[in-house]
N, C-alpha and C positions, 0 to 999 in steps of 0.2 A: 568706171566713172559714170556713165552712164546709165548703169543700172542702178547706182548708188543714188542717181537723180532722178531717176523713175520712183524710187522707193520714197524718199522725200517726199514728193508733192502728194502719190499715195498716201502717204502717212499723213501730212496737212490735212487733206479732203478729210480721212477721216475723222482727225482731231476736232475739224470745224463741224463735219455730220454729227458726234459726238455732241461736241458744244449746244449746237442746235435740240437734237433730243432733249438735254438735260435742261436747255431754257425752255422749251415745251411743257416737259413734268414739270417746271417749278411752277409754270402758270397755270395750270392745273390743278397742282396742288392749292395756290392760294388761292384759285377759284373756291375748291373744295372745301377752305377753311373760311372764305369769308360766307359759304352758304350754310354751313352749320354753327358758324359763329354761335350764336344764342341756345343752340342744341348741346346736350350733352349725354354722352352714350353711358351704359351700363352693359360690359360684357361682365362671360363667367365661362372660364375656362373656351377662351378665345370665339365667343360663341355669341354672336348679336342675339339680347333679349329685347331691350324696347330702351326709347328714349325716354329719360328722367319727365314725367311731365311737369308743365310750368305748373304753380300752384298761387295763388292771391289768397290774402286771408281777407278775412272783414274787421282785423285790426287795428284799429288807428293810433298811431302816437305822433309824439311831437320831440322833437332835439332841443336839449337843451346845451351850450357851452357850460359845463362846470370850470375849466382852468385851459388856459390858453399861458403862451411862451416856451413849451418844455423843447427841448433840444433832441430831436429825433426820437421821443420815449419809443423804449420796446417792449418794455412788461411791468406788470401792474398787479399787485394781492388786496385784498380786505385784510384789515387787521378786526381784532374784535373787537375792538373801540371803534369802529367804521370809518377812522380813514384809512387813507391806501399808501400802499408805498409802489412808487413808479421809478424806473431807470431811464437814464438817460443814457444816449450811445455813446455820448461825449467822455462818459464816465462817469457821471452822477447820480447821487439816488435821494429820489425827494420824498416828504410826507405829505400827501394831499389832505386836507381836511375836507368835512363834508360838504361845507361850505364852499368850497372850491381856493381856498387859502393854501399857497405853495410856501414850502420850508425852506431854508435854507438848505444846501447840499449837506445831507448826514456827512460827519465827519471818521474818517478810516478808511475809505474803500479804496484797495488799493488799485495799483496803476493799473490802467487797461489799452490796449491799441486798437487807437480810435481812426482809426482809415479804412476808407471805402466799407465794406459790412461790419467790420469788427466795433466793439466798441463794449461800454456795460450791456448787458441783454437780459436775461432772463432772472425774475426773483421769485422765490415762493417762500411761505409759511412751513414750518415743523411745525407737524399735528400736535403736537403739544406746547404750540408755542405759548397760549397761554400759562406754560406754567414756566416756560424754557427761554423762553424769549429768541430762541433761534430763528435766523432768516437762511436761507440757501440762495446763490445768486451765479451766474454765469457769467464768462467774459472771456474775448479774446487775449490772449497772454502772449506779448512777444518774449523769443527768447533768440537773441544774437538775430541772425537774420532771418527767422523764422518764428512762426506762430503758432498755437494754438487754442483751444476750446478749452479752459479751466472753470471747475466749477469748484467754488469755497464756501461755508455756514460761519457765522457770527454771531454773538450778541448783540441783539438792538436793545441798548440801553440810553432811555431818554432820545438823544440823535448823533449817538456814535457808535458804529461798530466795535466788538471788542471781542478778543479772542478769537482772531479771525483762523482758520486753518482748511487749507485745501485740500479739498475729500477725492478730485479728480483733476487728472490733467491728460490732454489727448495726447496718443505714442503713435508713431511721430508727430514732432511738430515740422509744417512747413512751410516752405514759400510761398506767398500771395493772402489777399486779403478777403477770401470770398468763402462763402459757404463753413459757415462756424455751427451752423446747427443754433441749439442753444436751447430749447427750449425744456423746462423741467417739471415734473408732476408725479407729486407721492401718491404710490399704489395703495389699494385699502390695505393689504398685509406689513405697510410700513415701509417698505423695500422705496428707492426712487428712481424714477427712470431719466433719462439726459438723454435728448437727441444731438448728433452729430452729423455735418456734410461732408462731403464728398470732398471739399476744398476746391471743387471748380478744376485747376487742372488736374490732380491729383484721381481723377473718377473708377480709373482702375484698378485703386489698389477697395475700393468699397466691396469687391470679390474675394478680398485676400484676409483669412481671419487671424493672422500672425501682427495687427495694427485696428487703432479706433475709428479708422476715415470711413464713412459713410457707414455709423453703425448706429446702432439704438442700445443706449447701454444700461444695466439694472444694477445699482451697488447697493449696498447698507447706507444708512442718513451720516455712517462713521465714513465712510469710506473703504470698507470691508465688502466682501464676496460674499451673495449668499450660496449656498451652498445646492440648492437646486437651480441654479443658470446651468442654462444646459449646454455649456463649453467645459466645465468645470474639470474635467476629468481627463485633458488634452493640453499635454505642456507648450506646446506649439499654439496654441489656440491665445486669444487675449478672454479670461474668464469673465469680463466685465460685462460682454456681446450678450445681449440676448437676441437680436435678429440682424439680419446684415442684406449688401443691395441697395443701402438708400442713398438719394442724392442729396435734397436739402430738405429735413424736415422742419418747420417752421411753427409748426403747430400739434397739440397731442391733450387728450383728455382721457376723462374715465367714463366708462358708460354707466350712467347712475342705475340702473337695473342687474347688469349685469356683470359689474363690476372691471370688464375688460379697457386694455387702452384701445384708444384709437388715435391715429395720427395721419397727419396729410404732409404731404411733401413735395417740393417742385420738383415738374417738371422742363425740360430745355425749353423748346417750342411748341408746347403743348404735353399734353400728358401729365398732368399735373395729378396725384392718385389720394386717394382715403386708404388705406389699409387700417386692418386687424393686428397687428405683429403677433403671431407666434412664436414660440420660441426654437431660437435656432432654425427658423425659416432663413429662403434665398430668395428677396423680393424684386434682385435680377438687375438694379443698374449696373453698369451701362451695356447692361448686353440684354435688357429689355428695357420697353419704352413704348407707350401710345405717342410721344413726342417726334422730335425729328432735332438734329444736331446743329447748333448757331449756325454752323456753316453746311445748313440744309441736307446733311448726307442723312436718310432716312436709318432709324433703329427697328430692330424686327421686334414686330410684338406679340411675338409667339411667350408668352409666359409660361406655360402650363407644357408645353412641347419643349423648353428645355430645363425643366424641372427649378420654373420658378413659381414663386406665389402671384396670383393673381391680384391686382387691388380690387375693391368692394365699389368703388366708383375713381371718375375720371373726367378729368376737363381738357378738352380741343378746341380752340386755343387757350393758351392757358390763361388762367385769371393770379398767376403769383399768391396762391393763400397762404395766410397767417394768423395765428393766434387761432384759439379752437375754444369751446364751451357748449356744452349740456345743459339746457338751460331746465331749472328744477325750481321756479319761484310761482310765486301766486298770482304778480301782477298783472301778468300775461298770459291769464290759464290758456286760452288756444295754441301757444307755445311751448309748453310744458312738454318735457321730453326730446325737444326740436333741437338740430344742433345747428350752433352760427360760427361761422368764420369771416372772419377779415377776408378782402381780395387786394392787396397792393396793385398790380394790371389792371387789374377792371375797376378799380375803387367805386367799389359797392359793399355791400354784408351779407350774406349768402345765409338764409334760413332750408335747411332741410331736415325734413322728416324723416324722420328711421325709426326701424326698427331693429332687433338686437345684433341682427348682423348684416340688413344694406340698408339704401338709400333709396326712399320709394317717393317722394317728391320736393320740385327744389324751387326756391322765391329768391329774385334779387331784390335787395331794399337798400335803398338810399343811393338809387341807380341818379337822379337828379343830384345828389349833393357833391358825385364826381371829388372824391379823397382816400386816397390810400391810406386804409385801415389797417394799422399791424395789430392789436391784440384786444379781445373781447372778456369781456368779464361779467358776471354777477354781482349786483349791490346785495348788500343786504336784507331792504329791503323789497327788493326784486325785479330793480330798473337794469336795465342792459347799459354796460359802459363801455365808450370805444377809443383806443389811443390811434390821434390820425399821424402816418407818420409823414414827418414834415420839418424844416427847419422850427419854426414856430408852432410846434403841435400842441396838439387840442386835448383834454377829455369831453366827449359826448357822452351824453346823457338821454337815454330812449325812457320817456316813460310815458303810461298812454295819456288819450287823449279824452278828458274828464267831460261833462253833459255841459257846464257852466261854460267852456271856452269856446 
């Protein structure tokens, strides 16, 4: 009995010495993140090169409100008549004119679950829409007690969808409302890619390629395979996968030079990354991570030592990015080539410079107007447009700022 109460209190002291360290490192740690707060690193293959330098441009524009009321919009295209079609998370999908005139809800989109992230998401244009009139759109899909990421194409005709038919639906679906992915973008070869989350608690199955949870996936516009994804030849494999590792990718573009995607994806506590996707790459969530776990347990970010890909840049703490664009217009020639994303976290707009395959310097802008930005776009004719998300969200309107104002 009394050794038994010797070992006890032993064991408390430890517990509490324990405790102690562990609230030590935590302060530490947030020391360490509030001091690089505004800094953000560029490794490559686990290897300190240098910090992204700030950059200012000589710039100037001015924000304009195009359209205010939308209901949490999350994406947004040009049509070739120059207005845009925007979702709502609610489930809605509006026509903005250029004049900043909101439609009525197009009629047909079917049901979507609209809780906590889920909701309509992502729309894009078939490259031959002008001849096809096809829209491609994203949404969370309940089924019985569980969810998932479905993406469907339709006719936009006049303002109702028709002929609607679902070209993908994520295997499994599951419990919880978080991390849908969603975001979609046809490659130049016609093929289209769909990002996919993790689902939040679901994070370990994004290692397991027998399912779609935290994948990035490449189908035909029909919903067919193409024939060089490189799973294709492995019955156990989902042949949909073209790279897998991811946790929530929220954003994804094409690089207008070199045709490649690029995509950014949150991280938990930081480590929010840019990647390349390769195909059939292992980009290592949740067994790699410049982040750290809600519940502070640190992830190793040893990438490259356990045979994962490295991302191309990276944010400590994280700034939650969203929405992705290459920006290729006239209006803003010092821009030209620069790539911008939304920050939900930090609501700001993030300009950086790149070239074909990093990130060689980075501007926060609209650090004063303090509004989570989910998706960035291109007008036509070459203004930058921003959906802020919000109960009452906005379209913004960047365009410069002329000699007479």
């Amino acid at each position: 009995m009394l050794t038994r109460q010797r070992y006890t209190v032993s064991q408390a002291t430890n517990c509490q010495i324990i405790k102690e360290i562990m609230h030590y490192i935590l302060i530490i740690v947030l020391c360490i993140i509030a001091f690089f707060g505004d800094h953000v690193f560029l490794y490559k293959n686990s290897h300190f090169l240098s910090t992204a330098q700030a950059q200012s441009t000589s710039t100037q524009f001015q924000i304009k409100i195009l359209a205010s009321g939308l209901k949490h919009p999350w994406g947004m295209v040009f049509m070739p008549n120059g207005k845009m079609l925007v979702t709502e998370r609610v489930g809605q999908l509006r026509i903005i004119s250029q004049e900043g005139q909101i439609s009525e809800p197009v009629k047909g989109v079917p049901a979507v679950l609209h809780k906590d992230q889920g909701g309509l998401l992502d729309v894009v244009l078939d490259p031959d829409f002008a001849k096809n009139h096809l829209i491609y759109f994203s949404y969370a899909e309940q089924t019985g007690k569980t969810a998932g990421t479905t993406v469907a194409r339709a006719e936009l005709i006049d303002n109702t969808l028709q002929h609607i038919n679902v070209i993908f639906r994520q295997y499994p679906t599951t419990t919880g409302e978080k991390h849908f992915g969603s975001r979609l973008v046809f490659a130049p070869d016609g093929n289209l890619f769909i990002t996919l989350g993790d689902r939040f608690s679901h994070m370990e199955q994004a290692q397991h390629l027998d399912n779609h949870i935290g994948k990035l996936i490449r189908i035909r516009p029909d919903g067919s395979i193409p024939t060089d994804n490189p799973f294709t030849h492995d019955p156990n494999i989902k042949p949909e996968i073209w790279s897998y590792g991811h946790r929530h990718i929220q954003g994804a573009a094409i690089h207008p030079e070199t045709g490649a995607l690029w995509l950014h994806e949150h991280g938990p506590r930081g480590g929010d990354e840019i990647n390349i996707p390769k195909p059939g790459k292992n980009y290592g969530w949740p067994k790699a991570s410049y982040g750290i776990h809600y519940w502070m347990v640190p992830i190793k970010d040893e990438h490259a030592e356990q045979g994962f890909e490295e991302p191309i840049y990276y944010w400590t703490p994280s700034i939650a990015p969203s929405g992705m664009l290459f920006y290729t217009g006239n209006l803003f020639p010092q821009w030209r080539g620069n790539l911008f994303i939304g920050a939900l976290a930090g609501k700001h707009l993030v300009r950086l410079v790149v070239d074909a395959k990093s990130v060689l310097h980075e501007e926060k802008l609209l650090k004063n107007y303090s509004v989570r930005i989910r998706d960035v776009e291109q007008g036509p004719e070459g203004a930058l447009y921003l959906l802020t998300d919000e109960e009452e969200g906005k379209i913004l309107k960047l365009v410069p700022v002329t000699d007479n104002q």
